[in-house]
PyMOL Python script that loads the backbone (N, CA, C, O; Angstrom):
from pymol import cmd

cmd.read_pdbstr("""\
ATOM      1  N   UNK A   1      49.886 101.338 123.154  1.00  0.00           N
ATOM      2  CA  UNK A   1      50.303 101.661 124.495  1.00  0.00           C
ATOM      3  C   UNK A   1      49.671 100.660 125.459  1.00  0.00           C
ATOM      4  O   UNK A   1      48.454 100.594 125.638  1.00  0.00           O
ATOM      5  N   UNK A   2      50.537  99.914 126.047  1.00  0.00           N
ATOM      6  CA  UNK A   2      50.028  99.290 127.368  1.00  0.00           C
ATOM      7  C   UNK A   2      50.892  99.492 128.544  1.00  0.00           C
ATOM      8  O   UNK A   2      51.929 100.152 128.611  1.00  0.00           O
ATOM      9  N   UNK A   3      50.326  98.853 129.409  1.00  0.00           N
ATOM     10  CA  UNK A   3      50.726  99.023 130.876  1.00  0.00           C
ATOM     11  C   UNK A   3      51.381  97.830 131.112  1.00  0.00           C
ATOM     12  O   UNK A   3      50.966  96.734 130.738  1.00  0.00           O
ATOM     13  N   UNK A   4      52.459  98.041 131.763  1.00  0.00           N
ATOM     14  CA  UNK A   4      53.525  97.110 132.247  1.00  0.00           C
ATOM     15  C   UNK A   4      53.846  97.546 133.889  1.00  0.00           C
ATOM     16  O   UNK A   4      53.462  98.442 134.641  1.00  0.00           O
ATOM     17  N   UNK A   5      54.763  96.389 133.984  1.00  0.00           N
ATOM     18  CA  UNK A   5      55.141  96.300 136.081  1.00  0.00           C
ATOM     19  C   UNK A   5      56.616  97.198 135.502  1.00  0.00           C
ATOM     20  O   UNK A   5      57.177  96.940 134.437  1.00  0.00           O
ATOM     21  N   UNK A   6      57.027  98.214 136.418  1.00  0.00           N
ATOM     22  CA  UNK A   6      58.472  98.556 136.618  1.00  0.00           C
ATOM     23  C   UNK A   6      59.414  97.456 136.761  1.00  0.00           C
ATOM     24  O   UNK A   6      59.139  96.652 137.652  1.00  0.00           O
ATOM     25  N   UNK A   7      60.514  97.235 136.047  1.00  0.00           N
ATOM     26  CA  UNK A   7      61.552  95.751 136.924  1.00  0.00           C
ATOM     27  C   UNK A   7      61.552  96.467 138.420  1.00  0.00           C
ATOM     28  O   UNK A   7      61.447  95.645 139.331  1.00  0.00           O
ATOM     29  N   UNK A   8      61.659  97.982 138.873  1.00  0.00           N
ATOM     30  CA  UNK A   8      62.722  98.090 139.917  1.00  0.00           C
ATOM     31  C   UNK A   8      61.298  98.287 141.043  1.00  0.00           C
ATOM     32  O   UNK A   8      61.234  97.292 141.764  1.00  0.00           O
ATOM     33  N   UNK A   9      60.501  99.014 141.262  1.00  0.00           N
ATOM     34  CA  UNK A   9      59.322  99.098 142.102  1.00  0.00           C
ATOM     35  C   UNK A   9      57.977  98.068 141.583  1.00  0.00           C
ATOM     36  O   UNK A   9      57.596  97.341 142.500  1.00  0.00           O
ATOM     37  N   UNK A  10      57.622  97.988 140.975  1.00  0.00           N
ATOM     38  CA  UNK A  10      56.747  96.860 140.505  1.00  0.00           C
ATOM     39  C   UNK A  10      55.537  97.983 140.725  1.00  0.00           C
ATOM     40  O   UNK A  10      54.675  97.829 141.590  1.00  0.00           O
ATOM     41  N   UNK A  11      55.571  98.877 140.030  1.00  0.00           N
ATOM     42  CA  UNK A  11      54.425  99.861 140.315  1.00  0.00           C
ATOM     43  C   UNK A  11      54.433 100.061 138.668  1.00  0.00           C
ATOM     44  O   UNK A  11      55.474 100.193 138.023  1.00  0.00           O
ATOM     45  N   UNK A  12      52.810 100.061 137.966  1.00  0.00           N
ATOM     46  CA  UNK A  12      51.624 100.244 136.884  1.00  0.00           C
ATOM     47  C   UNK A  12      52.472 101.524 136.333  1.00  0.00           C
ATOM     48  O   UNK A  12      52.383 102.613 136.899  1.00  0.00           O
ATOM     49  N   UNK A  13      53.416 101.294 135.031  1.00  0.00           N
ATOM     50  CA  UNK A  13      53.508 102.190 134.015  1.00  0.00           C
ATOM     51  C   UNK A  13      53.574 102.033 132.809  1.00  0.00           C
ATOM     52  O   UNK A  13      53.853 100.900 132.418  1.00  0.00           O
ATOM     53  N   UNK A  14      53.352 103.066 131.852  1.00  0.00           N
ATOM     54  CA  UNK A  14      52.718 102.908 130.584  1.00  0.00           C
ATOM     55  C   UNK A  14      54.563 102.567 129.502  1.00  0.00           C
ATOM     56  O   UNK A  14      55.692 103.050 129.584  1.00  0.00           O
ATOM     57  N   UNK A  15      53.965 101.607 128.698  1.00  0.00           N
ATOM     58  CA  UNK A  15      55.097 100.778 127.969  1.00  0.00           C
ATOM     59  C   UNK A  15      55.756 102.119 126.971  1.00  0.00           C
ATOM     60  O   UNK A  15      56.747 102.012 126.249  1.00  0.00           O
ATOM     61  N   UNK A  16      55.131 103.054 127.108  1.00  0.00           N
ATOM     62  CA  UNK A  16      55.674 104.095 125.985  1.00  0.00           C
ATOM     63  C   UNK A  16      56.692 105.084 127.199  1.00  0.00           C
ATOM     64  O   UNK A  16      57.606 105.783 126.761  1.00  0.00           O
ATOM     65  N   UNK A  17      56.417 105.032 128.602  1.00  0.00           N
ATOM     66  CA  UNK A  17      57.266 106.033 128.916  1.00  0.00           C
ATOM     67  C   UNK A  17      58.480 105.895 128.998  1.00  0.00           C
ATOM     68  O   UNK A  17      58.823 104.756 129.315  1.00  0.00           O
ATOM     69  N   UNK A  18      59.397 106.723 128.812  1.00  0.00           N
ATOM     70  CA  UNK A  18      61.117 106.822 129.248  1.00  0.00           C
ATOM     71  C   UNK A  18      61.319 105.959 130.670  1.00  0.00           C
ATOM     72  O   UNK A  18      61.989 104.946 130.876  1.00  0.00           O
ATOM     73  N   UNK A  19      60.444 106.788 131.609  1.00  0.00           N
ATOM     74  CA  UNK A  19      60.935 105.864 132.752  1.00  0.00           C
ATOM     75  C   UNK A  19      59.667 106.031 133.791  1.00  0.00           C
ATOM     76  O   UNK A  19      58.633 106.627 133.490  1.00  0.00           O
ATOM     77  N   UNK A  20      59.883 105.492 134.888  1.00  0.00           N
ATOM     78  CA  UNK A  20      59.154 104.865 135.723  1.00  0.00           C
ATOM     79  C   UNK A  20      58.405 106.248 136.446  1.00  0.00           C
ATOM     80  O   UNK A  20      59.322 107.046 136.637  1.00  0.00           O
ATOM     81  N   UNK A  21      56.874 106.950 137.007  1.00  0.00           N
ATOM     82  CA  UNK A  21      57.112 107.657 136.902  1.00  0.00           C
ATOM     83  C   UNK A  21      56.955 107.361 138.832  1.00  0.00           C
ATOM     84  O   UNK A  21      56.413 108.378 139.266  1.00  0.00           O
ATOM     85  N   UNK A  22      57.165 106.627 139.707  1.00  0.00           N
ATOM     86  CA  UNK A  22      57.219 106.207 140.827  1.00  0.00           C
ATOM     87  C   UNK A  22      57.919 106.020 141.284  1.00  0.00           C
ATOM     88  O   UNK A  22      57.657 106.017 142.487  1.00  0.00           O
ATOM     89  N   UNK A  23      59.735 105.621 140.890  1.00  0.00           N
ATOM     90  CA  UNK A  23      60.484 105.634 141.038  1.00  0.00           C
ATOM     91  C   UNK A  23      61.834 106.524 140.177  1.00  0.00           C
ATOM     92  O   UNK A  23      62.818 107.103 140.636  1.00  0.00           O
ATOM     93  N   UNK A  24      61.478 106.373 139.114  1.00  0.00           N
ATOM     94  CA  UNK A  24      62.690 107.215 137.936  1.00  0.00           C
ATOM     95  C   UNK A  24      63.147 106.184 137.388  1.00  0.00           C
ATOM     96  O   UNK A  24      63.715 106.440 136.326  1.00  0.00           O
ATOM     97  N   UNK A  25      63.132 104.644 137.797  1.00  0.00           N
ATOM     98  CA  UNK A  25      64.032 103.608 136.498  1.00  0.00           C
ATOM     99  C   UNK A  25      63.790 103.511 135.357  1.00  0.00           C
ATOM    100  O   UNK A  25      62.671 103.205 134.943  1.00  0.00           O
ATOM    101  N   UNK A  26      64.834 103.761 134.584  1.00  0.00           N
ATOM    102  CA  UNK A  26      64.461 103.405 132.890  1.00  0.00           C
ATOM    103  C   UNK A  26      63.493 102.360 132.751  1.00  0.00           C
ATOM    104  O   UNK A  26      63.395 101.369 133.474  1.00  0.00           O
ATOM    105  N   UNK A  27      62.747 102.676 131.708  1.00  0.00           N
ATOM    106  CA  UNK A  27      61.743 101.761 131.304  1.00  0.00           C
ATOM    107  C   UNK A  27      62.194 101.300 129.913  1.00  0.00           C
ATOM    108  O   UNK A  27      61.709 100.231 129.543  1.00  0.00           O
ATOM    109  N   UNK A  28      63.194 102.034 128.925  1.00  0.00           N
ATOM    110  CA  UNK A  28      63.360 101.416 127.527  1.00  0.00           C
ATOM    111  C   UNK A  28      64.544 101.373 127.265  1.00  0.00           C
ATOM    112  O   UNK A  28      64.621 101.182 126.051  1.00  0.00           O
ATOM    113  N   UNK A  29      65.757 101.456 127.804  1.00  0.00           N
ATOM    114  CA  UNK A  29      67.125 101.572 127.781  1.00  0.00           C
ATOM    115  C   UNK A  29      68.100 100.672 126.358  1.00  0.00           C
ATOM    116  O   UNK A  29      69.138 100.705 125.697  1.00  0.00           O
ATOM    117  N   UNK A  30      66.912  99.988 126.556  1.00  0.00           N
ATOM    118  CA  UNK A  30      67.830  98.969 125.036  1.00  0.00           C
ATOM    119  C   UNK A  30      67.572  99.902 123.676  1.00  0.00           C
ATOM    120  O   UNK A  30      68.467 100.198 122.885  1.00  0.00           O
ATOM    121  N   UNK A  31      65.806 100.414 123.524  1.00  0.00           N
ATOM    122  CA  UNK A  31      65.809 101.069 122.088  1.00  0.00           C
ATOM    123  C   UNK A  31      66.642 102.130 121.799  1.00  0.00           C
ATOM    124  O   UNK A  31      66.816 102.481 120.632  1.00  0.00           O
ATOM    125  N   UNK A  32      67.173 102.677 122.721  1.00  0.00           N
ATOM    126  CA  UNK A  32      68.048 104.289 122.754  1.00  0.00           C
ATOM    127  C   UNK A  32      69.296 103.779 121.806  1.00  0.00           C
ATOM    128  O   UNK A  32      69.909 104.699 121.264  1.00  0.00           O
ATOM    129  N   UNK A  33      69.871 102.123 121.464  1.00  0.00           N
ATOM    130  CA  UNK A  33      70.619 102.084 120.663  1.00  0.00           C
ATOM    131  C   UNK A  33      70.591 101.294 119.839  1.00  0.00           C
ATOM    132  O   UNK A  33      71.559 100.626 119.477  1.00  0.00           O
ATOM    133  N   UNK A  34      69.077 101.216 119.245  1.00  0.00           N
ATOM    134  CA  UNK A  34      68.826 100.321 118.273  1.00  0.00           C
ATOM    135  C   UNK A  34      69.787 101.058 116.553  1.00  0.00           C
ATOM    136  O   UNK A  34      70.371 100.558 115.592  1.00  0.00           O
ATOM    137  N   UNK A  35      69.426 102.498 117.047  1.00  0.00           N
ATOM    138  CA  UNK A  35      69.689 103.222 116.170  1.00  0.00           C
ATOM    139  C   UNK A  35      71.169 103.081 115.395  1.00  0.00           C
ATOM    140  O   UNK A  35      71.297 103.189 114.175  1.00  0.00           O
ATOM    141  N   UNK A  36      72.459 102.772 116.503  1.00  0.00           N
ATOM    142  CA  UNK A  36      73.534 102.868 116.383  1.00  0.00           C
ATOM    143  C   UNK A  36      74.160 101.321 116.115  1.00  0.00           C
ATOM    144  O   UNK A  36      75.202 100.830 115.680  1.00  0.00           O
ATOM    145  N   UNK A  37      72.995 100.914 116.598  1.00  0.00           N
ATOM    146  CA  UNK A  37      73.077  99.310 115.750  1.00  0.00           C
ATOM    147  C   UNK A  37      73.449  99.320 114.622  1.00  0.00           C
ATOM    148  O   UNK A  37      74.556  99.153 114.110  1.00  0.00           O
ATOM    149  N   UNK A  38      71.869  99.653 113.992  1.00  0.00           N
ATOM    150  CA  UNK A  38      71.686  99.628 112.832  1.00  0.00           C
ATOM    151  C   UNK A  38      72.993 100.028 111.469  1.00  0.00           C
ATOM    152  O   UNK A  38      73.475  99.437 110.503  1.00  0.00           O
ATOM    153  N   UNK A  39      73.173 101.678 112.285  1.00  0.00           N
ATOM    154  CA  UNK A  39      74.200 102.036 111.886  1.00  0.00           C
ATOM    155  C   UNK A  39      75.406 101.722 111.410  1.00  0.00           C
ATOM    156  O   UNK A  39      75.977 102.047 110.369  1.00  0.00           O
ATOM    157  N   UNK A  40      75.880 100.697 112.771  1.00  0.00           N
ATOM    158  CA  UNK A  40      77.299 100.334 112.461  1.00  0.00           C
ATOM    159  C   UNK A  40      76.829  99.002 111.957  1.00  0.00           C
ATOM    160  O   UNK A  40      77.818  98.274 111.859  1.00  0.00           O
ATOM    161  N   UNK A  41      76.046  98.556 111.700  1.00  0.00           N
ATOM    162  CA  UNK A  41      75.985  97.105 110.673  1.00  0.00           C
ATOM    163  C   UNK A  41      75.555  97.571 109.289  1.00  0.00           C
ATOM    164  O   UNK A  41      75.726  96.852 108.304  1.00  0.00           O
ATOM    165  N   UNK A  42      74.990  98.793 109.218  1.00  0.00           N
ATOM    166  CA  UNK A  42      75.072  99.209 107.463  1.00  0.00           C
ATOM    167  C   UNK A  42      76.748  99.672 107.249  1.00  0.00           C
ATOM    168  O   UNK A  42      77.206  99.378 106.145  1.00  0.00           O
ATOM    169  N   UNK A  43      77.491 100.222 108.015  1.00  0.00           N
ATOM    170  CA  UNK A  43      78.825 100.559 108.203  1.00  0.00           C
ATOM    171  C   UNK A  43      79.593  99.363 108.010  1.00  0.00           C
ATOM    172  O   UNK A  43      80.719  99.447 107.521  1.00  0.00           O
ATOM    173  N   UNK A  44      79.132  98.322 108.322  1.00  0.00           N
ATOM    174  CA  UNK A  44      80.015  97.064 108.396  1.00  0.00           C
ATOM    175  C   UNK A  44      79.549  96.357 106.839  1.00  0.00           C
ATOM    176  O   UNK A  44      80.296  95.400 106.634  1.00  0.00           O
ATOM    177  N   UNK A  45      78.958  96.465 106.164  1.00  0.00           N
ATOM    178  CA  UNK A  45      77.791  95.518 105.117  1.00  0.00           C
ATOM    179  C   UNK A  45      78.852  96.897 103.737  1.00  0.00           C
ATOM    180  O   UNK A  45      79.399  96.656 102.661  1.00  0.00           O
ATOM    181  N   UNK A  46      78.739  97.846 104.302  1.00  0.00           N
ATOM    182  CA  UNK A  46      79.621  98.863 103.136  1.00  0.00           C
ATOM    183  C   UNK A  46      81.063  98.328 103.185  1.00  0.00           C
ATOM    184  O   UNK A  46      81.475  98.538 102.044  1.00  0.00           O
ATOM    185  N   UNK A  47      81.769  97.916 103.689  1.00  0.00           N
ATOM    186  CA  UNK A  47      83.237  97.993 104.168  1.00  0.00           C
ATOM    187  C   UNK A  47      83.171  96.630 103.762  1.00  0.00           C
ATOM    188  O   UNK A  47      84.246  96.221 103.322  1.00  0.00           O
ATOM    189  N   UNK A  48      82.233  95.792 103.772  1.00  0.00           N
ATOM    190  CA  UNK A  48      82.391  94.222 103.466  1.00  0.00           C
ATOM    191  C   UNK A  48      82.541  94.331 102.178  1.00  0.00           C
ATOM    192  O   UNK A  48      83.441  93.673 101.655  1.00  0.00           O
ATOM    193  N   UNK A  49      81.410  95.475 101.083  1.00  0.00           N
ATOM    194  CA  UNK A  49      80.712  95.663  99.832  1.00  0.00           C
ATOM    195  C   UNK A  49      82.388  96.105  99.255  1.00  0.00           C
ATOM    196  O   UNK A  49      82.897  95.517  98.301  1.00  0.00           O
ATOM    197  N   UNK A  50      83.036  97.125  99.948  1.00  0.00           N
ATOM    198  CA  UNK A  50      83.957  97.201  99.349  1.00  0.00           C
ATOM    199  C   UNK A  50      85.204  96.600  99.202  1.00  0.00           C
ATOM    200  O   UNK A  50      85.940  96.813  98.239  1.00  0.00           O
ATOM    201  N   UNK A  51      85.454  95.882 100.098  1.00  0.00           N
ATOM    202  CA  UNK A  51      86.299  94.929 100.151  1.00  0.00           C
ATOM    203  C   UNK A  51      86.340  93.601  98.944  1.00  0.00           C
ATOM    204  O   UNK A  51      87.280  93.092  98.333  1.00  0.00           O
ATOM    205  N   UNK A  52      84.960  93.352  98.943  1.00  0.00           N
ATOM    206  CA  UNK A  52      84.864  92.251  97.578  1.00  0.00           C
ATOM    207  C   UNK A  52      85.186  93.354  96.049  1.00  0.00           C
ATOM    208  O   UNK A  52      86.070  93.123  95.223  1.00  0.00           O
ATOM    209  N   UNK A  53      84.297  94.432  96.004  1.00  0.00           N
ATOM    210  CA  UNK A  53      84.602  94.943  95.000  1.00  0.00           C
ATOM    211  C   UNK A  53      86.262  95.572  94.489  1.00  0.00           C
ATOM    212  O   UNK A  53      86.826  95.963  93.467  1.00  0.00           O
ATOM    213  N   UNK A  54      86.562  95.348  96.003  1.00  0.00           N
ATOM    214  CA  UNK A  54      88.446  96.118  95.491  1.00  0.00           C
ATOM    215  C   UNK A  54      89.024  94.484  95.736  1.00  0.00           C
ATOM    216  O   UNK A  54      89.739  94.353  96.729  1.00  0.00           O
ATOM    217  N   UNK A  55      88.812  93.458  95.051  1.00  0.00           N
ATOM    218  CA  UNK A  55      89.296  92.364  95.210  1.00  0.00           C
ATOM    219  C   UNK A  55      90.889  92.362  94.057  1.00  0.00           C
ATOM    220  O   UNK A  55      92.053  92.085  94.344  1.00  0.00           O
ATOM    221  N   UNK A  56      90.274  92.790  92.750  1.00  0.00           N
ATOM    222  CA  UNK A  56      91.841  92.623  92.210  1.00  0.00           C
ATOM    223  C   UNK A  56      93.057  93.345  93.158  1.00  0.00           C
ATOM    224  O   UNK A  56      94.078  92.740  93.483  1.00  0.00           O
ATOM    225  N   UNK A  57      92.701  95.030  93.617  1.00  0.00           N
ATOM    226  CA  UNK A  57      93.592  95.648  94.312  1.00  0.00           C
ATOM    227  C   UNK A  57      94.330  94.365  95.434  1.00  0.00           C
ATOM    228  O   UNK A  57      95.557  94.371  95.533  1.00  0.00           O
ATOM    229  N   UNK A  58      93.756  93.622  95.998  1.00  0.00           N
ATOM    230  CA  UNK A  58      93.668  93.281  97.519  1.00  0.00           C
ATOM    231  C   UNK A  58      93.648  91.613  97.194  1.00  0.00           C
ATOM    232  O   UNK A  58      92.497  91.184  97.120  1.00  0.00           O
ATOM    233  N   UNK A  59      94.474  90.817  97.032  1.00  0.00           N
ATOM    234  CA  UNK A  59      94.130  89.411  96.972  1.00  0.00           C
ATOM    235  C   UNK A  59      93.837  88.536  98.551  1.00  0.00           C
ATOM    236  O   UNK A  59      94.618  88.346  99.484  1.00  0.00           O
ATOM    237  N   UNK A  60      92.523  88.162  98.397  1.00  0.00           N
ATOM    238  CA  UNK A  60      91.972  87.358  99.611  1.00  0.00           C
ATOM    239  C   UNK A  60      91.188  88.356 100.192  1.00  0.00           C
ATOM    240  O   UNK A  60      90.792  87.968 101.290  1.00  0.00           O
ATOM    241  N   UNK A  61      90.784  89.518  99.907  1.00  0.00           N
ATOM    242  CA  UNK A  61      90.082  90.279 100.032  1.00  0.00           C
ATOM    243  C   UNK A  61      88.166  90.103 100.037  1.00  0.00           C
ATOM    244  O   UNK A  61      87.215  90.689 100.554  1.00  0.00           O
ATOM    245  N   UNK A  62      88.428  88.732  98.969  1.00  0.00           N
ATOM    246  CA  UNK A  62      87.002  88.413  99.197  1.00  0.00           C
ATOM    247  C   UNK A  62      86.184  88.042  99.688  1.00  0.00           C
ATOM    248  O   UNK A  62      85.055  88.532  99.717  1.00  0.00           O
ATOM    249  N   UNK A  63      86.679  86.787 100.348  1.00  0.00           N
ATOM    250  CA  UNK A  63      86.463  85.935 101.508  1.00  0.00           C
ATOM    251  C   UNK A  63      85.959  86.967 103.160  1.00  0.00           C
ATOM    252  O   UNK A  63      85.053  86.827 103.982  1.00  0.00           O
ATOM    253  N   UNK A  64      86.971  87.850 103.023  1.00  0.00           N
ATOM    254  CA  UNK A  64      87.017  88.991 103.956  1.00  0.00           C
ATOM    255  C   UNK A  64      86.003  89.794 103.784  1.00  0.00           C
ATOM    256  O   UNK A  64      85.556  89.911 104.925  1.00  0.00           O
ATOM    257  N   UNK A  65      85.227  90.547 102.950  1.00  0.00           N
ATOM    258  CA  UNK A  65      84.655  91.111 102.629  1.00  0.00           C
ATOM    259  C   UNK A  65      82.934  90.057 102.810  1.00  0.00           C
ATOM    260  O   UNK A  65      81.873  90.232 103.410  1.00  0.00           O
ATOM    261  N   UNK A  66      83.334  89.313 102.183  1.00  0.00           N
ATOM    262  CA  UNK A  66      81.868  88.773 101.815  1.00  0.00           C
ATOM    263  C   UNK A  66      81.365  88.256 103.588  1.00  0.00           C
ATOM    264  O   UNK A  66      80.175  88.347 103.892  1.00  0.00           O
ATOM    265  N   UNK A  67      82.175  87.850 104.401  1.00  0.00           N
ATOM    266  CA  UNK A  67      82.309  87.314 105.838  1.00  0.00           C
ATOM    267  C   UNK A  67      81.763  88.903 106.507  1.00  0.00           C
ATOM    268  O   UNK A  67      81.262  88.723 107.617  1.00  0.00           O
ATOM    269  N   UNK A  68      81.757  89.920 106.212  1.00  0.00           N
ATOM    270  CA  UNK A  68      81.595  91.413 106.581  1.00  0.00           C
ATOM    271  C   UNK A  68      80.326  91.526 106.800  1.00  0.00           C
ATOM    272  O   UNK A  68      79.689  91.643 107.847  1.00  0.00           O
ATOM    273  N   UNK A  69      79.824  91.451 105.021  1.00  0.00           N
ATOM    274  CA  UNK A  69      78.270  91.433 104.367  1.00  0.00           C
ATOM    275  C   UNK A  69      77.482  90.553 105.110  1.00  0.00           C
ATOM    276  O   UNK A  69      76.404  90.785 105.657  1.00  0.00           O
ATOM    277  N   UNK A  70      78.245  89.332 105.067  1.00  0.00           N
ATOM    278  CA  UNK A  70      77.471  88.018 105.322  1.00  0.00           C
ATOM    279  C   UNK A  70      76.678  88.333 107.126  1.00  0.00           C
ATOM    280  O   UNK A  70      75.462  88.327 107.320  1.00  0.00           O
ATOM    281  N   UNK A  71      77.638  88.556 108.118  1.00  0.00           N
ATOM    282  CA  UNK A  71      77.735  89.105 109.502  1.00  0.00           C
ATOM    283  C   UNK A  71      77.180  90.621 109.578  1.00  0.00           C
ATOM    284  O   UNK A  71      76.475  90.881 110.552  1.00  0.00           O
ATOM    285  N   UNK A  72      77.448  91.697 108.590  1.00  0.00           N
ATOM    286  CA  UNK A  72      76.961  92.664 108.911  1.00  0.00           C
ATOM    287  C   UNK A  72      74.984  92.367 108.781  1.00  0.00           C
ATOM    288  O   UNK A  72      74.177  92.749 109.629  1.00  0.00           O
ATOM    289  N   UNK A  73      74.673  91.677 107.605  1.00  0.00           N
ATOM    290  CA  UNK A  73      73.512  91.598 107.047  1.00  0.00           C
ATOM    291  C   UNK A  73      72.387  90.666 108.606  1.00  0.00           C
ATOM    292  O   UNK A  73      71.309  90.751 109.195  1.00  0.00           O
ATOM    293  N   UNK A  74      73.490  89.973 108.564  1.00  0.00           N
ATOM    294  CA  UNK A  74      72.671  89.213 110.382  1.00  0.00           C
ATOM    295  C   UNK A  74      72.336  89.946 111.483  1.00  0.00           C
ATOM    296  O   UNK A  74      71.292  89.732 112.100  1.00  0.00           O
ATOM    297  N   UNK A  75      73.137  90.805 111.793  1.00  0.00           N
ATOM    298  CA  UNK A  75      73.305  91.477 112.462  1.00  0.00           C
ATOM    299  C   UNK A  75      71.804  92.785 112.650  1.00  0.00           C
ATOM    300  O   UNK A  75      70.895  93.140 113.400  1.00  0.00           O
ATOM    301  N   UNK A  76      72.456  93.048 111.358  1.00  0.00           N
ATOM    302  CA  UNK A  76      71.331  94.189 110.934  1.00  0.00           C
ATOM    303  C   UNK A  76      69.523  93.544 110.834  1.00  0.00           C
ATOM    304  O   UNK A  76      68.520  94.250 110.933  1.00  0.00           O
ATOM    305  N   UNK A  77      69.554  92.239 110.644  1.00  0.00           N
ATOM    306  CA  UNK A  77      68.608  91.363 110.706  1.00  0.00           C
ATOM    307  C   UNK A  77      67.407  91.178 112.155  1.00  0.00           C
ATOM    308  O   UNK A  77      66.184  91.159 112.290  1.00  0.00           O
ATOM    309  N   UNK A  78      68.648  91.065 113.062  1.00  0.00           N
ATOM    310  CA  UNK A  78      68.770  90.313 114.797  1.00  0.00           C
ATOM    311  C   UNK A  78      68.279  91.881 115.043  1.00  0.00           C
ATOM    312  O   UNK A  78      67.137  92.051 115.470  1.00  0.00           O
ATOM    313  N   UNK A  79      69.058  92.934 114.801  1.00  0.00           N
ATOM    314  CA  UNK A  79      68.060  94.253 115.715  1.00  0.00           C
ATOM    315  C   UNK A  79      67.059  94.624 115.113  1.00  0.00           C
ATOM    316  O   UNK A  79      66.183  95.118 115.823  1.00  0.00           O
ATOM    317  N   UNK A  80      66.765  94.529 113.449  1.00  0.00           N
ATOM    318  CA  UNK A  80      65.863  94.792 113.759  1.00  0.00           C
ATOM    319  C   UNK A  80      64.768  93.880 114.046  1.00  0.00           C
ATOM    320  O   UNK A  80      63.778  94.581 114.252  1.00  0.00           O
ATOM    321  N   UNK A  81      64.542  92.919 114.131  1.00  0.00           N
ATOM    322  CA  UNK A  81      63.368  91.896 114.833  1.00  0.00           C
ATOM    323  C   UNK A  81      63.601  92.012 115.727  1.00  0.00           C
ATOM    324  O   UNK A  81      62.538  92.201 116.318  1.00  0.00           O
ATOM    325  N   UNK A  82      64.736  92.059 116.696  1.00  0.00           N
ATOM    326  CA  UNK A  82      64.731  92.494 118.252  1.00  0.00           C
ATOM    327  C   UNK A  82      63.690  93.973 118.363  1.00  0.00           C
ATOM    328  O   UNK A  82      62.703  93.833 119.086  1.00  0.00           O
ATOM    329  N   UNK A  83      63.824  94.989 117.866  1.00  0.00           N
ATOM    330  CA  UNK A  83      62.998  96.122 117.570  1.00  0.00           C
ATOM    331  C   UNK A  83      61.301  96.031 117.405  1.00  0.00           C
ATOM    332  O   UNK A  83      60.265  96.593 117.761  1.00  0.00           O
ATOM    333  N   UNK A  84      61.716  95.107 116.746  1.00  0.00           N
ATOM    334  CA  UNK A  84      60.093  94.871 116.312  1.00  0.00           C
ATOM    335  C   UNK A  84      59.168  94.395 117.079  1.00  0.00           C
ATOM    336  O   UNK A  84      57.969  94.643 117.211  1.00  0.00           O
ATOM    337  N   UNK A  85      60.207  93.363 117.781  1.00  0.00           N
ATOM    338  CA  UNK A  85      59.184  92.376 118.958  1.00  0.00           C
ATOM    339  C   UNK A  85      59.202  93.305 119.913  1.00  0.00           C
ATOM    340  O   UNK A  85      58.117  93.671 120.364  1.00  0.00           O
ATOM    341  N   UNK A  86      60.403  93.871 120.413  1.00  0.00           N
ATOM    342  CA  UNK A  86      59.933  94.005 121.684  1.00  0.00           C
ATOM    343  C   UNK A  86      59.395  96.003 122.127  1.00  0.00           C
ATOM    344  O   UNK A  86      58.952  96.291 123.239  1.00  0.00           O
TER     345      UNK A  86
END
""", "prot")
cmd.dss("prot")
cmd.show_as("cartoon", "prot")
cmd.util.cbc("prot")
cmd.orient("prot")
């Protein structure tokens, strides 16, 4: 826990609270959807997974699929080190 400036009043609050307690501005607004990140890039990394694996069904299917994985897996990468750092 440390202490940070508000963006909106520039008044001393603690980096763990919801929001500002001097004014009311959000203080963490980005982590509230790290979650749904995450989510829809394991959602995207499955749908890629299956797309290569239903390749006989589906011709060119692979390319498609693996481009899914390849992008979902970055993705899922980028939030969470965005998460981590900040």
């Amino acid at each position: 826990m440390a202490l940070m400036n508000c963006p909106e009043c520039k008044g001393q609050v603690s980096s763990e609270a919801g929001t500002c307690p001097n004014c009311g501005h959000p203080i963490r607004p980005r982590r509230q959807r790290v979650g749904l990140r995450i989510l829809l890039s394991i959602v995207l990394i499955g749908i890629g997974s299956y797309l290569m694996s239903a390749s006989p069904l589906m011709p060119g299917a692979v390319l498609y699929g693996l481009f899914m994985v390849v992008f979902g897996g970055i993705v899922l990468v980028a939030v969470l080190w965005s998460a981590a750092t900040s």
